[in-house]
N, C-alpha and C positions, 0 to 999 in steps of 0.2 A: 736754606730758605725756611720761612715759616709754611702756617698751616692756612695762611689770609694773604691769598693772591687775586692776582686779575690779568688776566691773558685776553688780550685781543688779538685780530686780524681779518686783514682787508683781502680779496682774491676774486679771481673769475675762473670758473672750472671749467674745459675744453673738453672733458673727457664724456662722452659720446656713447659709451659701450658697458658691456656687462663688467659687475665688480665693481672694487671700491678705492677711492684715491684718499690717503693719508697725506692730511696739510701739516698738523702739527703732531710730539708727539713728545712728551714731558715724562721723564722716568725717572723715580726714585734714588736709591744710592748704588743700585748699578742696571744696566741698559740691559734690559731684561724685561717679557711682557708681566710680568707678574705684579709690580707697583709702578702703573700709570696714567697719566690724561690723554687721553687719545682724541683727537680732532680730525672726522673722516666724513667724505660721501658715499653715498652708494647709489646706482644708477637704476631709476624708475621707471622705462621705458623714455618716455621726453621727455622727464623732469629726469631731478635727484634728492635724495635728502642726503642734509647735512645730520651731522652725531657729533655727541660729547660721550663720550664712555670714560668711566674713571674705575680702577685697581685697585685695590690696595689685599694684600697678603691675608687670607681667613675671614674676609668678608665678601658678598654677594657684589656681583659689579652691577654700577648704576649707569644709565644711558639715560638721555633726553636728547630727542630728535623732531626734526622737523620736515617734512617731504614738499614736494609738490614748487622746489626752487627751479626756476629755468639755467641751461645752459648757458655759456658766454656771457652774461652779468656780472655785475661784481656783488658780491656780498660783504659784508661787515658782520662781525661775531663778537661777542667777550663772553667766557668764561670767567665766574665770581667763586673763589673756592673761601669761605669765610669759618672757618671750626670744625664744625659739621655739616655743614650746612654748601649746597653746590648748586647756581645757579645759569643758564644758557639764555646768551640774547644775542637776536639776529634781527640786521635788519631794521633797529629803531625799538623792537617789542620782544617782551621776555616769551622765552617757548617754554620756559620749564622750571623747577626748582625743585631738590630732592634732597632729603638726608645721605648722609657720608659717615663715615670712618673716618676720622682726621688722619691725614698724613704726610711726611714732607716725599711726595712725589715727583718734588720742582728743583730736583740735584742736576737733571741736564735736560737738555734740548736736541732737539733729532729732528733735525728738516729731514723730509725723505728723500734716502737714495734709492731704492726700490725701482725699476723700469716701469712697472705698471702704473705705479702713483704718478707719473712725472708729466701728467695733465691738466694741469693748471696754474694759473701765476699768480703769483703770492706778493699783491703789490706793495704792504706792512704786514709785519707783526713791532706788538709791541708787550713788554711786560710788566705789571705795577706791584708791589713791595707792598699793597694793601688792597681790602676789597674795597675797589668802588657800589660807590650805593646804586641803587636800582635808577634814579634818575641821571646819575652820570653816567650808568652802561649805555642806558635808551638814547641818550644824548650822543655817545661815543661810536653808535653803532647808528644812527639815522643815516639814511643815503642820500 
């Protein structure tokens, strides 16, 4: 893969309790935390926030997060990974955008098998071969 992708996904998160549920989770050229995009919740009391955390080897890891999601809903996301450049949108509205390290982190895909994770349903994922613009995420992720 290249370094200009676009990772969406559709789901409703069930999980209830302390800790965190990994949706998605994209790893470089071998399955290993070291180079990857990580798609995760973490539980708020009654809400959760959703995360994008991204890896890559000898550079600082970047996250963009958003809190204050309810339970049982479905959410919509896409991640925009364009050069350097990485941005997070939920929901119809961008949460975030941050410089990166370019790197091809998108060798495989890893639905979680983990017991803990295994709280919520994952109604799409989908993956595009290029960054969509900021109007086609907003679009892509409206509820």
């Amino acid at each position: 893969q290249t370094t200009n992708n676009t990772i969406f996904g559709e789901f409703t998160n069930f999980k209830e309790q302390a800790g965190n549920a990994r949706f998605i989770s994209l790893f470089g050229s071998s399955l290993s935390n070291n180079d990857r995009a990580l798609f995760y919740s973490s539980h708020t009391g009654s809400t959760y926030s959703l995360a994008l955390q991204y890896k890559t080897t000898g550079a600082s890891d970047v996250q963009i997060t958003l809190g204050g999601l309810s339970y049982n809903e479905k959410v919509k996301f896409a991640a925009v990974f364009s050069g350097t450049e990485m941005s997070f949108f939920i929901n119809g509205s961008l949460v975030g955008s941050s410089t990166i390290v370019a790197a091809n982190n998108f060798y495989y895909y890893a639905p979680t098998n983990v017991a803990n994770d295994l709280a919520f349903k994952m109604h799409q994922v989908a993956f595009f071969p290029t960054a969509l613009t900021d109007s086609e995420c907003i679009a892509l992720t409206q509820l």
